[in-house]
C-alpha positions in Angstrom: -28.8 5.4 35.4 -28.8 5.9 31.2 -25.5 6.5 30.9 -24.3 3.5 32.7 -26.0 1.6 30.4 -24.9 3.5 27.2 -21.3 4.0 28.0 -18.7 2.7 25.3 -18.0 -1.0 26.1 -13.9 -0.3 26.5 -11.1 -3.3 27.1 -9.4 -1.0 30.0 -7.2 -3.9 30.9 -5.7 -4.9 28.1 -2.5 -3.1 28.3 0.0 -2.4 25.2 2.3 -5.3 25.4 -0.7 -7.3 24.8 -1.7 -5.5 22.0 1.5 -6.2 20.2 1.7 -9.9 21.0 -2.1 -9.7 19.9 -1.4 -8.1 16.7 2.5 -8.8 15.8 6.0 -7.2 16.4 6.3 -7.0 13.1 3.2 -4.2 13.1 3.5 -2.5 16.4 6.2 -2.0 19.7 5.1 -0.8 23.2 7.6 1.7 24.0 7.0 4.8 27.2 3.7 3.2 28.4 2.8 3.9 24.6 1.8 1.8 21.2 3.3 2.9 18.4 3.0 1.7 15.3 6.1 -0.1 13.1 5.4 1.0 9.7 4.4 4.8 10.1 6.0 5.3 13.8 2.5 6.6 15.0 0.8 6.7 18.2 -2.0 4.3 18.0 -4.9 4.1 21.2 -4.0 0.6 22.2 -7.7 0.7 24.4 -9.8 -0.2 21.2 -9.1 -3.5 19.2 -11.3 -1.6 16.4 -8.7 1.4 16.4 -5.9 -1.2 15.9 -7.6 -3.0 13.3 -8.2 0.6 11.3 -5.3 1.6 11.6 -3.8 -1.2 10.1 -6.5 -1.3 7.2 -5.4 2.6 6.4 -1.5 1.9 6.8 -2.3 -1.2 4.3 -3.4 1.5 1.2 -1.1 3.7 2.1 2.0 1.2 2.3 0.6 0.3 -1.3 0.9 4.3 -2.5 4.4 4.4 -0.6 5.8 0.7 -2.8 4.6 1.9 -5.9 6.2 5.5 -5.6 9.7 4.0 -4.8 9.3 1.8 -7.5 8.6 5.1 -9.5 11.3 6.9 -8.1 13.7 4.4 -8.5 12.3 3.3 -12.0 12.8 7.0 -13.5 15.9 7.4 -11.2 15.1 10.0 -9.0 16.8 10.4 -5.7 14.6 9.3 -2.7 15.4 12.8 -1.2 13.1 14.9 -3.8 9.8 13.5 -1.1 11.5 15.3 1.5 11.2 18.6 -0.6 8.7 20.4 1.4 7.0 21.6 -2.2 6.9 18.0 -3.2 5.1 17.2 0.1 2.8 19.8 0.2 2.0 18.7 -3.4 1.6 14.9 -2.1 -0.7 15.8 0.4 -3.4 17.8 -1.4 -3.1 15.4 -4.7 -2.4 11.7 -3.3 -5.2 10.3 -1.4 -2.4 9.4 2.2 -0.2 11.3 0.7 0.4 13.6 3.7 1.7 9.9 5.7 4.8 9.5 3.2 7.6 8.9 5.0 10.8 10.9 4.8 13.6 9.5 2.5 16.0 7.6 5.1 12.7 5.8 6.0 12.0 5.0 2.6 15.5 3.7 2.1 15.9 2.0 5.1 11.8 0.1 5.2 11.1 0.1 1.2 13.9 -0.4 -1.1 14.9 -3.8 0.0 11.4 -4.8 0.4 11.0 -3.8 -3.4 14.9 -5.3 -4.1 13.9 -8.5 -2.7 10.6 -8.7 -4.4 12.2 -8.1 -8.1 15.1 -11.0 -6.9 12.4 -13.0 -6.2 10.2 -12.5 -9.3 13.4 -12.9 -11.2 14.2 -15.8 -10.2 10.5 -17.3 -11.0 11.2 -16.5 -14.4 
């Protein structure tokens, strides 16, 4: 038969709590039979290790645009809440290339801002 030998070659049982020993807590949980992803609390197909790995090469320039728009915010002193403004969203989306996968401020707060505090205590104590 042709399509038995063209079919997708599929790891069907690797389940999801290997997927996030495979790839780290720290990126992904197996919660409801389901993989979700730490950083952006999406569903991610657990099935595919080339899925995983994309996702995690997207979520890598997008957790860039979403570091250096904190430190914006918090640079020009702007309350995290503005990005929750669904004009300032809509305007994310269509002008900021992942813009429509920023996070809503309480994530921001609670993921970002001591990632970027401990960053500056640590570049300030290099100094």
């Amino acid at each position: 038969n042709l399509l038995a030998v063209h079919r997708n070659k599929t790891a069907v049982n690797i389940g999801r709590e290997q997927r996030v020993k495979e790839f780290g807590q720290d990126k992904f949980y197996a919660e409801g039979g389901l993989l979700w992803c730490n950083t952006c609390n999406e569903l991610v197909d657990h099935v595919r290790c080339q899925t995983i790995t994309y996702h995690l090469g997207a979520k890598k320039a997008q957790n860039t645009l979403v570091m250096e728009l904190v430190e914006a915010f918090m640079a020009a002193n702007i309350p995290l809440e503005k990005v929750d403004n669904p004009t300032m969203h809509s305007f994310m989306q269509k002008n900021l290339k992942g813009g429509g996968g920023i996070p809503q401020a309480n994530t921001l707060r609670e993921l970002y801002v001591t990632r970027i505090f401990n960053q500056q205590q640590m570049n300030a104590q290099q100094c």
